[in-house]
N, C-alpha and C positions, 0 to 999 in steps of 0.2 A: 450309185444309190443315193435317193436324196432325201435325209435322215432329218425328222422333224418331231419337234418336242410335244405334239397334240394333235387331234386329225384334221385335215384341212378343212378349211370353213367357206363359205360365201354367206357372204350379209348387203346389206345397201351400204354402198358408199354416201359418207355421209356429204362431199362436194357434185354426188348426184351418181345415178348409174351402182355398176357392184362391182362387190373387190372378193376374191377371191385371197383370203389369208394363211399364211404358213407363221406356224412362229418356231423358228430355224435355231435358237443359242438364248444364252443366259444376258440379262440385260447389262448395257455399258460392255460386254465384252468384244471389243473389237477386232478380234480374232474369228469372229464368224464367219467362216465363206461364204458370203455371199453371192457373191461375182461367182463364183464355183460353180454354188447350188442354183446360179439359172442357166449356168451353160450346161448343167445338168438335166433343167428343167425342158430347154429348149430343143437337146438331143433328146428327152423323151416324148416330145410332143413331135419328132423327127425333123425340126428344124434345123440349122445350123448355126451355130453356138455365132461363129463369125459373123457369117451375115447376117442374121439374124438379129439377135443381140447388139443393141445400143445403147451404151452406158459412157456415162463422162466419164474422163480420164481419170484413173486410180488416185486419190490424192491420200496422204497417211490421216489418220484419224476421222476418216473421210464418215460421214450421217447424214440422216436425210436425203438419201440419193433415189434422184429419178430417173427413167430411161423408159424405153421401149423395147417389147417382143413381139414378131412380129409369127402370128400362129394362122399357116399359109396367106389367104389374103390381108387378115384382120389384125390391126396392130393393137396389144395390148400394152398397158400402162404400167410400168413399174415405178414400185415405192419402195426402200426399205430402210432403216434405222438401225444401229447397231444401240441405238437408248433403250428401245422395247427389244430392240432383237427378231424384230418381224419382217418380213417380207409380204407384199402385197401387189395381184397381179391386177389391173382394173378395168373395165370392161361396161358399155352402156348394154349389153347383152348378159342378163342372166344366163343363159341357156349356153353361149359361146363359154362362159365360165366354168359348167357343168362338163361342157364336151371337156374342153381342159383339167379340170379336176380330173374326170375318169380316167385321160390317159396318162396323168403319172400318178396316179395310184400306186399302179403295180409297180412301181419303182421307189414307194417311199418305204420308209423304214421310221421304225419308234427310235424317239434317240434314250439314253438311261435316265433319262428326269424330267418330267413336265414342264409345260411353261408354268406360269406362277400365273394365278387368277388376278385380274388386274380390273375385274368387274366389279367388287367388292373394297377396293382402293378408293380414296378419295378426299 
């Protein structure tokens, strides 16, 4: 189950193309699964977490991590932060983003607390 604080989003990536946003845990918490919730992400999209999934090596206090998933032929862009607590899948295809959105859908789950508005910050 891959358990998210708010429903997922797609907006313009602001370094160009769109991002499909999850916001997954409470900010600065570095106990988020993240690595988790895309080998979660990637067996709901029926990929293989293994092959699929490329991310650098686990390092402790590890942010700002990038990688790739690769959703049948089309490789998407991973982002995520354990500062914000977001994860982000990237993509110059709206529409590849959307197919993505709907198939984990049915695999997300509300987590007990929102994210925190961070639109209104600043």
């Amino acid at each position: 189950m891959i358990e998210l604080r708010s429903p997922i989003k797609i907006e313009p990536d602001p370094r160009g193309g769109w991002q499909l946003i999850l916001w997954a845990g409470d900010a600065f918490d570095y106990t988020t699964p993240f690595r988790a919730l895309l080998g979660d992400i990637a067996e709901a999209l029926g990929q293989d977490r293994q092959n699929d999934l490329q991310l650098p090596p686990y390092e402790v206090g590890e942010d700002f991590v990038e990688g790739t998933l690769r959703f049948g032929s089309t490789p998407l862009g991973i982002y995520y932060e354990h500062s914000l607590s977001y994860l982000a899948l990237m993509s110059d295809s709206e529409g590849t983003l959307r197919d993505v959105a709907g198939r984990i859908q049915k695999s997300v789950q509300a987590a007990s607390h929102p994210a925190p508005n961070l639109s209104s910050q600043g």
